[in-house]
MIKOLTI-780372 format. One record per atom (N, C-alpha, C, O): y, x, z; residue in three letters. Coordinates in steps of 0.1 Angstrom, whole numbers, plus 5000, padded with zeros to 4 digits. Example, Ala and Ser with C-alpha at 12.3 -4.5 7.8 and 13.67 -1.06 7.14 Angstrom:
MIKOLTI-780372
494351325078Ala/495551235078Ala/496751325078Ala/496751425085Ala/497851285071Ser/498951375071Ser/500051295079Ser/501151345080Ser/
//
This chain:
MIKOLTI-780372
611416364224Unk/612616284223Unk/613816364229Unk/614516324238Unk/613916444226Unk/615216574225Unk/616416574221Unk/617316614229Unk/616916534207Unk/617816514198Unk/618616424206Unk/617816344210Unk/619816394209Unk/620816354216Unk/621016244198Unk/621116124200Unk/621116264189Unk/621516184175Unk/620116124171Unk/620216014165Unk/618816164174Unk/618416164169Unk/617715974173Unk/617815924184Unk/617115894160Unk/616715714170Unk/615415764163Unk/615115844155Unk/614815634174Unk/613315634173Unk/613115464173Unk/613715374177Unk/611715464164Unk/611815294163Unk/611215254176Unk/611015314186Unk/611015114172Unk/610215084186Unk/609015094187Unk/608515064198Unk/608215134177Unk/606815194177Unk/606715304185Unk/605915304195Unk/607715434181Unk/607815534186Unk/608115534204Unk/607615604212Unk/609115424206Unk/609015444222Unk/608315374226Unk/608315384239Unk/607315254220Unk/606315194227Unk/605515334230Unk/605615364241Unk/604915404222Unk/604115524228Unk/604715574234Unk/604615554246Unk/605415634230Unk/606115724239Unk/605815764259Unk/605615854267Unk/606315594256Unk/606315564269Unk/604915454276Unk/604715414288Unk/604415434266Unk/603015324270Unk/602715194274Unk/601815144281Unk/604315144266Unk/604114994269Unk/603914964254Unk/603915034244Unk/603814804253Unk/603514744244Unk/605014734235Unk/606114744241Unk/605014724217Unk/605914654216Unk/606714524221Unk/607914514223Unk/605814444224Unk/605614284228Unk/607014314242Unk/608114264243Unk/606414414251Unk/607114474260Unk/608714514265Unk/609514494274Unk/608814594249Unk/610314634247Unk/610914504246Unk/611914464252Unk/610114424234Unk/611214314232Unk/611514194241Unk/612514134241Unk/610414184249Unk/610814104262Unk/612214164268Unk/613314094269Unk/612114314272Unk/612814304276Unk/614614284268Unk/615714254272Unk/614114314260Unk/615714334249Unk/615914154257Unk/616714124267Unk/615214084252Unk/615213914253Unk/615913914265Unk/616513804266Unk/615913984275Unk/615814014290Unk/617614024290Unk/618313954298Unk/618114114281Unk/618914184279Unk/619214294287Unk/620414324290Unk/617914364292Unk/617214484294Unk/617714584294Unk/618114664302Unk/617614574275Unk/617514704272Unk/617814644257Unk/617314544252Unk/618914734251Unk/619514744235Unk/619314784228Unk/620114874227Unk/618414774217Unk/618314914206Unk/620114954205Unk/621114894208Unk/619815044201Unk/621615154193Unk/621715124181Unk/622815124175Unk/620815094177Unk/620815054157Unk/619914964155Unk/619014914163Unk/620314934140Unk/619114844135Unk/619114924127Unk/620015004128Unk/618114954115Unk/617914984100Unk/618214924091Unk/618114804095Unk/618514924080Unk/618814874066Unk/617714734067Unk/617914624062Unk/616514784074Unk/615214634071Unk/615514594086Unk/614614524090Unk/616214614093Unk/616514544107Unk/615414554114Unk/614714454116Unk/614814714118Unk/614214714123Unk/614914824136Unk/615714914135Unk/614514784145Unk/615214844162Unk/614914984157Unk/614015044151Unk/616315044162Unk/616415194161Unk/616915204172Unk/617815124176Unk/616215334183Unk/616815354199Unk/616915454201Unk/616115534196Unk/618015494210Unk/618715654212Unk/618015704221Unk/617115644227Unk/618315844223Unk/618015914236Unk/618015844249Unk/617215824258Unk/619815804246Unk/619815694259Unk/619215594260Unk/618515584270Unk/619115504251Unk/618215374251Unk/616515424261Unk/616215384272Unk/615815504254Unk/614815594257Unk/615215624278Unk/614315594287Unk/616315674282Unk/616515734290Unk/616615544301Unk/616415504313Unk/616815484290Unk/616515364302Unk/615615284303Unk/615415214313Unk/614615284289Unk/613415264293Unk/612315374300Unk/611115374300Unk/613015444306Unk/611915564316Unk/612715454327Unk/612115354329Unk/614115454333Unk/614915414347Unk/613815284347Unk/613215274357Unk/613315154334Unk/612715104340Unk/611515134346Unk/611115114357Unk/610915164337Unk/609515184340Unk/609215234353Unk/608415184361Unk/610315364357Unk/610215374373Unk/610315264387Unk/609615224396Unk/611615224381Unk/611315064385Unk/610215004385Unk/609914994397Unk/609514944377Unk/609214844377Unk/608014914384Unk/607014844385Unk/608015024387Unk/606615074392Unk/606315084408Unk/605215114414Unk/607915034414Unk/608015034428Unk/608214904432Unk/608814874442Unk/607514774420Unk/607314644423Unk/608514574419Unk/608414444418Unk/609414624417Unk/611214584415Unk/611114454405Unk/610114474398Unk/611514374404Unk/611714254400Unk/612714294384Unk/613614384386Unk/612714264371Unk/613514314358Unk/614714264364Unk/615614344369Unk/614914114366Unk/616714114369Unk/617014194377Unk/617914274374Unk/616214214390Unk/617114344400Unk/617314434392Unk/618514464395Unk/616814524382Unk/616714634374Unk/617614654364Unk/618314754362Unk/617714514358Unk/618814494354Unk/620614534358Unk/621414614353Unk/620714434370Unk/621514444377Unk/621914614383Unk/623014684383Unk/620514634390Unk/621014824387Unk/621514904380Unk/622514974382Unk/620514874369Unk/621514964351Unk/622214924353Unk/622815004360Unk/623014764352Unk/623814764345Unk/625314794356Unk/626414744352Unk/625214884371Unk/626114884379Unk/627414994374Unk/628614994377Unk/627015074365Unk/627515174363Unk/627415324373Unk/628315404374Unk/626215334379Unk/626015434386Unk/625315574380Unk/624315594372Unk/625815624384Unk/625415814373Unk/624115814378Unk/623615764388Unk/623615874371Unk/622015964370Unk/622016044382Unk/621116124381Unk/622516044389Unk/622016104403Unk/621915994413Unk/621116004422Unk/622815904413Unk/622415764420Unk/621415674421Unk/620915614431Unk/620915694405Unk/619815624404Unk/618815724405Unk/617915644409Unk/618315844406Unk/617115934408Unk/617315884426Unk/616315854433Unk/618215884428Unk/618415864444Unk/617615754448Unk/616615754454Unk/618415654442Unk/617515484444Unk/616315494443Unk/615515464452Unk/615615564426Unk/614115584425Unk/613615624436Unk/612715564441Unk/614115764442Unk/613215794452Unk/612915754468Unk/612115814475Unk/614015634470Unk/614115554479Unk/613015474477Unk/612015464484Unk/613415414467Unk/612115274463Unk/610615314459Unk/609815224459Unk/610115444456Unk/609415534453Unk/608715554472Unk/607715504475Unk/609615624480Unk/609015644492Unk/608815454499Unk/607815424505Unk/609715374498Unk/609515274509Unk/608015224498Unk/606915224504Unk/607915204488Unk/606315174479Unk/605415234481Unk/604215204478Unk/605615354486Unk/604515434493Unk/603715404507Unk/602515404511Unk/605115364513Unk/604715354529Unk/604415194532Unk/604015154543Unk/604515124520Unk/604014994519Unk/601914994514Unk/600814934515Unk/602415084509Unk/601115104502Unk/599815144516Unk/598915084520Unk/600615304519Unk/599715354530Unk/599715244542Unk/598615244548Unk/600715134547Unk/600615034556Unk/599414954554Unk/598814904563Unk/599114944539Unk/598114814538Unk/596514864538Unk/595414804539Unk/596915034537Unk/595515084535Unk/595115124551Unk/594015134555Unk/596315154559Unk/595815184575Unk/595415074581Unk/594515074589Unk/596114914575Unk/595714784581Unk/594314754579Unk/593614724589Unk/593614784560Unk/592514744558Unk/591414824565Unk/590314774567Unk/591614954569Unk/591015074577Unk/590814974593Unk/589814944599Unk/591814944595Unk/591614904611Unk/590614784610Unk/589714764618Unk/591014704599Unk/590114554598Unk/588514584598Unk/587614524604Unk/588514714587Unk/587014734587Unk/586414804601Unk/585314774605Unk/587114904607Unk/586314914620Unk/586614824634Unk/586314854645Unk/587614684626Unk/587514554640Unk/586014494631Unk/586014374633Unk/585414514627Unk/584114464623Unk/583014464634Unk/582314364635Unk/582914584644Unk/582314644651Unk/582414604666Unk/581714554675Unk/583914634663Unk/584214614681Unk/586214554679Unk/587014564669Unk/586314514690Unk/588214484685Unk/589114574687Unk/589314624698Unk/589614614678Unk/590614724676Unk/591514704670Unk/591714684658Unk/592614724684Unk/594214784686Unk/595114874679Unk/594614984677Unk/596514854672Unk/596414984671Unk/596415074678Unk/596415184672Unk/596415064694Unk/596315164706Unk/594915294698Unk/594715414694Unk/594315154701Unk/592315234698Unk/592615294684Unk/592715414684Unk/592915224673Unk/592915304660Unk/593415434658Unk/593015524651Unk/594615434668Unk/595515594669Unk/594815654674Unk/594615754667Unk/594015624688Unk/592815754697Unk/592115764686Unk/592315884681Unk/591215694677Unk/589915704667Unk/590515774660Unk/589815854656Unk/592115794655Unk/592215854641Unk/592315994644Unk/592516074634Unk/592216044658Unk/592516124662Unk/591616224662Unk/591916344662Unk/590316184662Unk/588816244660Unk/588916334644Unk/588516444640Unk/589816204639Unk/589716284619Unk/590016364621Unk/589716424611Unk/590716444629Unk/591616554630Unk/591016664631Unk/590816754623Unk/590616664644Unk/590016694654Unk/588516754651Unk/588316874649Unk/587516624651Unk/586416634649Unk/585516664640Unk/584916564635Unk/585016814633Unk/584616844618Unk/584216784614Unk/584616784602Unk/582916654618Unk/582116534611Unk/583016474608Unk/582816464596Unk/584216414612Unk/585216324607Unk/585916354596Unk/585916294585Unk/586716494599Unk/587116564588Unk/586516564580Unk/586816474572Unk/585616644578Unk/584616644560Unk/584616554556Unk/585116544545Unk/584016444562Unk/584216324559Unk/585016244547Unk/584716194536Unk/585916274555Unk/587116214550Unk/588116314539Unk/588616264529Unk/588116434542Unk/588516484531Unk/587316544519Unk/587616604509Unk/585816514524Unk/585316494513Unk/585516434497Unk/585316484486Unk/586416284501Unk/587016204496Unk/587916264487Unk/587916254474Unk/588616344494Unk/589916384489Unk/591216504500Unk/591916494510Unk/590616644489Unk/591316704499Unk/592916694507Unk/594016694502Unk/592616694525Unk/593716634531Unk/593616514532Unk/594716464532Unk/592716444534Unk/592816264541Unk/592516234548Unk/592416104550Unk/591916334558Unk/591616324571Unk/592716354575Unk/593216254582Unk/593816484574Unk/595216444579Unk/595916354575Unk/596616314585Unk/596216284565Unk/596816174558Unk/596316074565Unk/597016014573Unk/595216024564Unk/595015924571Unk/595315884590Unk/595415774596Unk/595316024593Unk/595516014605Unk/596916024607Unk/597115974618Unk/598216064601Unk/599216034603Unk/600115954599Unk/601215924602Unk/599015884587Unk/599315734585Unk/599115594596Unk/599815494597Unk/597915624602Unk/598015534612Unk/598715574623Unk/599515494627Unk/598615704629Unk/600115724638Unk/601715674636Unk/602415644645Unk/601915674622Unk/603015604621Unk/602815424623Unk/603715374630Unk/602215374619Unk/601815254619Unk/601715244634Unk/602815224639Unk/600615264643Unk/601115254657Unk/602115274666Unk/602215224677Unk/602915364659Unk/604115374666Unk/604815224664Unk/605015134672Unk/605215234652Unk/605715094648Unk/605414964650Unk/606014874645Unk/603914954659Unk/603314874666Unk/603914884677Unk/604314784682Unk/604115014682Unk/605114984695Unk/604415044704Unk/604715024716Unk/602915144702Unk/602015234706Unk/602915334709Unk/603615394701Unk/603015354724Unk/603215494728Unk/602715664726Unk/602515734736Unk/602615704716Unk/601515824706Unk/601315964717Unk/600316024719Unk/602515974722Unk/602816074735Unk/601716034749Unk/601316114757Unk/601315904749Unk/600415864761Unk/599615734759Unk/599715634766Unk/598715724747Unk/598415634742Unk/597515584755Unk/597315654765Unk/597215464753Unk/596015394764Unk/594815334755Unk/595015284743Unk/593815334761Unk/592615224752Unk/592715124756Unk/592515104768Unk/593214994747Unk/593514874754Unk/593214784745Unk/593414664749Unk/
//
């Protein structure tokens, strides 16, 4: 999808992009998103641009964003560096939502055992680091998630309100 003149139907940017027809025209319905043309048989013909905002949503909609909010974004009039901006705002806080629920479910499964703080979970995560049995471990999984995981829950403790400079077992 190159050609700046060039339209594509809506077959073409359902692949393209890997949603459904059914998809696009919600969102048209939405008033979303516009084809640029129709054809002679009124069938949706869409630009580069058109194209360039069904990628802005899809990014969207991938960081949980709600279509009217999405809407309401497109439709602010803010340049293509604003919105890469926004993406990668909403892009990192979906991340750190993400890594929050996976350091939470981490702590639930080893309060299984014994009760743990996030005081205790920061010392424990500290072993991944540290400790080569932990390490392999864990980046068995996936290379680097023994650090990843361990500076995921450091952040999470902190924001618990864990002192990381002089933790306590408590």
């Amino acid at each position: 999808m190159s050609n700046d003149s060039t339209l594509y139907t809506v077959g073409d940017v359902a692949r393209r992009f890997a949603v459904t027809v059914r998809t696009l025209r919600h969102w048209e319905a939405l008033g979303l998103l516009s084809p640029a043309q129709r054809s002679w048989s009124n069938y949706r013909l869409y630009s580069a641009g058109d194209c360039a905002r069904v990628q802005r949503i899809i990014i969207y909609r991938a960081t949980g964003m709600k279509l009217i909010d999405i809407k309401s974004l497109l439709d602010s009039g803010d340049t293509a560096v604003e919105h890469l901006k926004r993406q990668r705002e909403r892009l990192v806080a979906h991340r750190r939502e993400t890594a929050a629920g996976l350091v939470a479910a981490h702590r639930h499964a080893l309060s299984e055992f014994f009760p743990v703080t996030p005081a205790k979970h920061y010392l424990i995560s500290r072993a991944y680091i540290t400790d080569e049995r932990f390490r392999s471990h864990y980046d068995a999984q996936q290379e680097g998630f023994a650090q990843w995981l361990a500076d995921a829950i450091a952040h999470v403790a902190r924001a618990s309100g864990v002192d990381t400079d002089n933790p306590v077992w408590e």
